[in-house]
Biotite code that builds the C-alpha atoms (Angstrom):
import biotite.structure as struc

atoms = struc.array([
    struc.Atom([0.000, 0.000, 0.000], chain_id="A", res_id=1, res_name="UNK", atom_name="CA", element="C"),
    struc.Atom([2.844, 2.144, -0.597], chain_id="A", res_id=2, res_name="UNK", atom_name="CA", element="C"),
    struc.Atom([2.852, 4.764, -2.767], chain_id="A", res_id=3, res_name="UNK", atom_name="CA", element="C"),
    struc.Atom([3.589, 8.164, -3.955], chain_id="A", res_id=4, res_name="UNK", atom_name="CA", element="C"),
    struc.Atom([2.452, 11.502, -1.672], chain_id="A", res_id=5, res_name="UNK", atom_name="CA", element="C"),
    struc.Atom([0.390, 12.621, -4.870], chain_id="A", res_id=6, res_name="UNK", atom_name="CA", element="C"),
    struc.Atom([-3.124, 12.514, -3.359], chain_id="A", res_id=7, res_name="UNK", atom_name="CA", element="C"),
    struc.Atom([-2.744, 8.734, -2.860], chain_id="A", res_id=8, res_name="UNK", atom_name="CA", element="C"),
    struc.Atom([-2.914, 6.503, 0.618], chain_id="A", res_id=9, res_name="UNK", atom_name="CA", element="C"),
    struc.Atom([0.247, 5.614, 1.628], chain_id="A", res_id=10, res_name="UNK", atom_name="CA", element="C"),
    struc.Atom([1.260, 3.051, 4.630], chain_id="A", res_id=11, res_name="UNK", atom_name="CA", element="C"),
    struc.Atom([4.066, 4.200, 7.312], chain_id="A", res_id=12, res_name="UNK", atom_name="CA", element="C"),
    struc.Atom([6.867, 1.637, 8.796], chain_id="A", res_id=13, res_name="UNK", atom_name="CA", element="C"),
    struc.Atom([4.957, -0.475, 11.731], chain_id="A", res_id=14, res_name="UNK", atom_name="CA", element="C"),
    struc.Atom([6.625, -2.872, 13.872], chain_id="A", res_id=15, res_name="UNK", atom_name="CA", element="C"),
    struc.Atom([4.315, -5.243, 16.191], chain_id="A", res_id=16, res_name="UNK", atom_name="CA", element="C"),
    struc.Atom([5.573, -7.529, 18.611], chain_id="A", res_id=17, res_name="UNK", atom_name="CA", element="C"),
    struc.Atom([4.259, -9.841, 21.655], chain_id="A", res_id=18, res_name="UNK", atom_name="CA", element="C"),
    struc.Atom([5.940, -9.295, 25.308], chain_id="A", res_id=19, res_name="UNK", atom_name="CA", element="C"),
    struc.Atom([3.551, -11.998, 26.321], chain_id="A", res_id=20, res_name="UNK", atom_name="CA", element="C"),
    struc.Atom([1.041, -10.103, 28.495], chain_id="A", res_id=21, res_name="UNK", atom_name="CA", element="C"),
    struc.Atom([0.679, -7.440, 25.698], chain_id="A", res_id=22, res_name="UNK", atom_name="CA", element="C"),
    struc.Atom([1.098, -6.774, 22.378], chain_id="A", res_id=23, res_name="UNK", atom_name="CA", element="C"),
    struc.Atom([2.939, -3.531, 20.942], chain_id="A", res_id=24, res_name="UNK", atom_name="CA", element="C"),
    struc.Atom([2.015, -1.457, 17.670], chain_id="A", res_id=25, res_name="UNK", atom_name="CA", element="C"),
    struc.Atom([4.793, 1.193, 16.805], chain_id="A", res_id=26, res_name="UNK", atom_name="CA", element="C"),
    struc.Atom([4.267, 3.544, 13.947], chain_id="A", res_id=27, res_name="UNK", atom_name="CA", element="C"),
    struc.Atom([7.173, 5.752, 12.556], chain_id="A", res_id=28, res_name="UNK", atom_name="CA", element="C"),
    struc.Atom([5.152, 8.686, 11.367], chain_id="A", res_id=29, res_name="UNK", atom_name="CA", element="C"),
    struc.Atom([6.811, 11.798, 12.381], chain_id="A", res_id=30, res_name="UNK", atom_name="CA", element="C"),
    struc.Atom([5.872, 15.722, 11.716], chain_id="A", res_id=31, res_name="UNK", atom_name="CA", element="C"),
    struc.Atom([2.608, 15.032, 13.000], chain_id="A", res_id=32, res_name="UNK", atom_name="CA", element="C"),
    struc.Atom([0.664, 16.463, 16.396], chain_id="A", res_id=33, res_name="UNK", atom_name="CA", element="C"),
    struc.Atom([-1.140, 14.101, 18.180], chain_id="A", res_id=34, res_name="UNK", atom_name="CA", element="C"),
    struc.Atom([-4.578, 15.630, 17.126], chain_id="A", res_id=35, res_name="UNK", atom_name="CA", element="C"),
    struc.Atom([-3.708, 14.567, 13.281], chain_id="A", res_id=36, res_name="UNK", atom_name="CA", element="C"),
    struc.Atom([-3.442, 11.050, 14.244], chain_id="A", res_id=37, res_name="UNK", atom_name="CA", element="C"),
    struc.Atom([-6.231, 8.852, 14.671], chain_id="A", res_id=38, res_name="UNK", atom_name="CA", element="C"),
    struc.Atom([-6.894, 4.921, 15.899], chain_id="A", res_id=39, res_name="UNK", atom_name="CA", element="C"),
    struc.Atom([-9.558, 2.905, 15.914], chain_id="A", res_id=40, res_name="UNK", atom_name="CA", element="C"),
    struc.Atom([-10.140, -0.581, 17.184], chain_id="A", res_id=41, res_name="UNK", atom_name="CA", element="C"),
    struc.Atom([-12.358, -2.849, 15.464], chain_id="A", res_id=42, res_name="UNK", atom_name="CA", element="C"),
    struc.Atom([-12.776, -6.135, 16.827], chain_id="A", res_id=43, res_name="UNK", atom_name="CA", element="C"),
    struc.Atom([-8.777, -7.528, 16.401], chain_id="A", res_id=44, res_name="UNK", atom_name="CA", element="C"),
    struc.Atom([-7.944, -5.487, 13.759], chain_id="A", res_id=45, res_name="UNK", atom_name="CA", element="C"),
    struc.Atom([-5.870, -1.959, 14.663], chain_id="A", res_id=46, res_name="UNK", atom_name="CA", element="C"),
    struc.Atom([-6.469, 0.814, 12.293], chain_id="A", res_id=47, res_name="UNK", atom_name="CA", element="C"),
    struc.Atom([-4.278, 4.159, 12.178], chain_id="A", res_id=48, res_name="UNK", atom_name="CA", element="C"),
    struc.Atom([-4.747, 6.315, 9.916], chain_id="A", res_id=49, res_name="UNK", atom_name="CA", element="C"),
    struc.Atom([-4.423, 10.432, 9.243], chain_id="A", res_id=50, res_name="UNK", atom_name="CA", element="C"),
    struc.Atom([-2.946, 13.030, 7.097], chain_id="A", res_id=51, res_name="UNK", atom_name="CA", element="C"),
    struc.Atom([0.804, 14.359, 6.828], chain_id="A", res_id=52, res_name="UNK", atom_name="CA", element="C"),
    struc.Atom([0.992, 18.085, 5.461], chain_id="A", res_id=53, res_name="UNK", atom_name="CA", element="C"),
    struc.Atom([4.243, 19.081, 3.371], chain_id="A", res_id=54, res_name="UNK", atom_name="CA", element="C"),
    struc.Atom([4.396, 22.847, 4.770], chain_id="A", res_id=55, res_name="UNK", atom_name="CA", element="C"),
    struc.Atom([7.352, 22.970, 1.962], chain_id="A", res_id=56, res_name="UNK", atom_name="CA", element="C"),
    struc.Atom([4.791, 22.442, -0.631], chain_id="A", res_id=57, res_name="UNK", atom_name="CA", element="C"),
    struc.Atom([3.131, 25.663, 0.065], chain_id="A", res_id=58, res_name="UNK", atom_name="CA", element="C"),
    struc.Atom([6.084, 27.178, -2.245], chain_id="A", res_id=59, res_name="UNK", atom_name="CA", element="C"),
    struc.Atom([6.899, 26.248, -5.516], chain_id="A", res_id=60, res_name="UNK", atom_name="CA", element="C"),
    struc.Atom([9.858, 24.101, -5.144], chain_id="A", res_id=61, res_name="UNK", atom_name="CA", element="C"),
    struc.Atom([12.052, 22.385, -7.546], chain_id="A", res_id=62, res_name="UNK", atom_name="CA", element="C"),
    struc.Atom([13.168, 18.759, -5.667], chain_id="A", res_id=63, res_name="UNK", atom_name="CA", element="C"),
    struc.Atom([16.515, 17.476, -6.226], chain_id="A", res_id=64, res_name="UNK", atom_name="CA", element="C"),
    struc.Atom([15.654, 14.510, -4.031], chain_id="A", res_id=65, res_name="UNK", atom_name="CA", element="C"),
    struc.Atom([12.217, 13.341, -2.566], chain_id="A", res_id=66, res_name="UNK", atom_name="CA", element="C"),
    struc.Atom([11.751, 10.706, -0.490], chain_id="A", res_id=67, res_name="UNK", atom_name="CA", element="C"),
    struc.Atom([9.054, 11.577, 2.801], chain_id="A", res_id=68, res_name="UNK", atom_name="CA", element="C"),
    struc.Atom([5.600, 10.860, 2.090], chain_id="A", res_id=69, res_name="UNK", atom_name="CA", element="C"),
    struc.Atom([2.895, 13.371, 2.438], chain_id="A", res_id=70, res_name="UNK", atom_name="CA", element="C"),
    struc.Atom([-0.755, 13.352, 2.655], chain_id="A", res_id=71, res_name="UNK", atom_name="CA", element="C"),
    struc.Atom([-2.910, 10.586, 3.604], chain_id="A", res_id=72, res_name="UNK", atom_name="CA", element="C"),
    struc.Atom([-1.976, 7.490, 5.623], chain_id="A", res_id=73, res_name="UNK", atom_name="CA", element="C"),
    struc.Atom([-3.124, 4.813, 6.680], chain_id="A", res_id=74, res_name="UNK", atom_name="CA", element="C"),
    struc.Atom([-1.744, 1.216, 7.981], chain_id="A", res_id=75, res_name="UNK", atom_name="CA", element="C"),
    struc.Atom([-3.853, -1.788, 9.557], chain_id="A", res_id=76, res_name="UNK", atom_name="CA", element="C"),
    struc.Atom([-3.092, -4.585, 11.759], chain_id="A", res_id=77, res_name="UNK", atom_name="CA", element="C"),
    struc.Atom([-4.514, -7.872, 12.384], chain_id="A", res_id=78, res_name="UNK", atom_name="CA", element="C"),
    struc.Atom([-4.085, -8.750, 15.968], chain_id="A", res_id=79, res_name="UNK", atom_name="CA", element="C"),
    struc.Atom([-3.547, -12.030, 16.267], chain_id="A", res_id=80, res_name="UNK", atom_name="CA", element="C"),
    struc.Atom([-5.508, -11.959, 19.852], chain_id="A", res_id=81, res_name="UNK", atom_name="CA", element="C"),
    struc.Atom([-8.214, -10.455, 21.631], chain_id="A", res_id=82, res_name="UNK", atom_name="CA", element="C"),
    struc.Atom([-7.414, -7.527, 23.857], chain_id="A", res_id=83, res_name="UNK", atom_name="CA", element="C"),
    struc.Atom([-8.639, -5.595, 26.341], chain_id="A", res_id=84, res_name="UNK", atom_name="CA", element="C"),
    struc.Atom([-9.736, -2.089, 24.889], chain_id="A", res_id=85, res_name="UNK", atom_name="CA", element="C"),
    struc.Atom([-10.385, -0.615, 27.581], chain_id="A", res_id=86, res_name="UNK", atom_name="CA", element="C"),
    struc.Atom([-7.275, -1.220, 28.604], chain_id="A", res_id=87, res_name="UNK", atom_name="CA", element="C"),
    struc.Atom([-5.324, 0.576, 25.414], chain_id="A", res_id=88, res_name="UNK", atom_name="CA", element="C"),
    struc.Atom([-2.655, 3.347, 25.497], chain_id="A", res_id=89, res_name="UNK", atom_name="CA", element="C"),
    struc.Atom([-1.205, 5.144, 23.096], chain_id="A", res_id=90, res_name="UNK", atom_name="CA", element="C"),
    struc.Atom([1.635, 7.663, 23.211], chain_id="A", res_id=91, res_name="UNK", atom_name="CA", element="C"),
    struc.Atom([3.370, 9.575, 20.683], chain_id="A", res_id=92, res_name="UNK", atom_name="CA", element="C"),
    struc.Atom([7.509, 10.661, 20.742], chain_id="A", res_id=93, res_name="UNK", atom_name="CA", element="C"),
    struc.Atom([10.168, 11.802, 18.851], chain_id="A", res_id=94, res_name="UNK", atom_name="CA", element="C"),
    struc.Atom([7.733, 10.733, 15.440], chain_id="A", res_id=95, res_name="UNK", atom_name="CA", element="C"),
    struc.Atom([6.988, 6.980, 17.256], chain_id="A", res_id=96, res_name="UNK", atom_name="CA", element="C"),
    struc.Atom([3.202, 6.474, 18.154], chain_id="A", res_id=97, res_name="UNK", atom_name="CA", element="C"),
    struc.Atom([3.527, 3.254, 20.443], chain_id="A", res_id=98, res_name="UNK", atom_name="CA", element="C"),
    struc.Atom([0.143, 1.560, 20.931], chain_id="A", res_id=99, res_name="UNK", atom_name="CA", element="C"),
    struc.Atom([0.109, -0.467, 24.148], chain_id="A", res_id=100, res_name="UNK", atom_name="CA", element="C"),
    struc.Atom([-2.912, -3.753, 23.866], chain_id="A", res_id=101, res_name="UNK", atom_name="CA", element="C"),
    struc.Atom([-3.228, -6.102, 26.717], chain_id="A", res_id=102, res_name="UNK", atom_name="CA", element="C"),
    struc.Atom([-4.051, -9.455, 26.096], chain_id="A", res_id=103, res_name="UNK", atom_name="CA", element="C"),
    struc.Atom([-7.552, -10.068, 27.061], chain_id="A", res_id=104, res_name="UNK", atom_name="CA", element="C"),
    struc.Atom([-7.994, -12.603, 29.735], chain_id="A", res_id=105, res_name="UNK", atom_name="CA", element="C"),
    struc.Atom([-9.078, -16.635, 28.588], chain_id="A", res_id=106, res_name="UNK", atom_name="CA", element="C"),
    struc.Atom([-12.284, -16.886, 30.368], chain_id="A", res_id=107, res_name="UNK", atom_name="CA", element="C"),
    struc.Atom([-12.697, -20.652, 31.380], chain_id="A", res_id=108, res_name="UNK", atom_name="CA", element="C"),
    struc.Atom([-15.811, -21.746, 31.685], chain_id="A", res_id=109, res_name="UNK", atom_name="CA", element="C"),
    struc.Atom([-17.049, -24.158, 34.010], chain_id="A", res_id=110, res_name="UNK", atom_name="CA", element="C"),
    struc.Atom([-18.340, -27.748, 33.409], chain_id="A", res_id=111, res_name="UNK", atom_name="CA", element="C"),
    struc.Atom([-21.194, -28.855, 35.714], chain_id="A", res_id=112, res_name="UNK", atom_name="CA", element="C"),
    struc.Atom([-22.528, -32.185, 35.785], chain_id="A", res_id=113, res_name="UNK", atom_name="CA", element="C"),
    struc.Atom([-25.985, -32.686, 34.327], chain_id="A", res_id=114, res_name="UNK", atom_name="CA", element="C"),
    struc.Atom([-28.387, -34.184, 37.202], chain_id="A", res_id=115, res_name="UNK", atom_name="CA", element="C"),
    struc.Atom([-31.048, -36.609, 36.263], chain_id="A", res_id=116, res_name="UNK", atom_name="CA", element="C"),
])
């Protein structure tokens, strides 16, 4: 889903990984305030998503290289377990949005016997 910053979506580095208890989202996206940045979580699949403004771009520029994206971005995950969303936290530094899930707890369910 990457492509070019000329009015097209375009999907940011993420890294996820598993520390057992929880499992970690990080998002290089930098240049952005926390306000442009939004995240949604739908069922076990992560969603982040805004819109990166090229301030340059306000002024007619002539490139010699070009390699950040700008404009719209967006970049899914599929969590591979249930978590606890109330439980979520997100913080953003230095252009890395870190997205905290806890694991959900296994509910075990007891077995009665049937009585006759």
């Amino acid at each position: 889903m990457n492509v070019n910053h000329q009015g097209k979506v375009w999907r940011p580095p993420t890294d996820v990984y598993d520390t057992g208890d929880e499992i970690i989202v990080r998002v290089e996206i930098a240049g952005m305030g926390e306000s442009e940045l939004h995240i949604e979580l739908i069922r076990r699949t992560l969603i982040v998503s805004g819109h990166r403004v090229d301030h340059a771009g306000k002024t007619r520029l002539t490139y010699q290289q070009m390699e950040i994206l700008y404009g719209e971005f967006r970049t899914e995950v599929r969590l591979p377990w249930s978590v606890n969303a109330s439980a979520v936290e997100a913080t953003y530094d230095s252009g890395l949005l870190t997205i905290v899930l806890p694991k959900a707890s296994t509910l075990h369910v007891p077995i009665s016997e049937a009585t006759d």
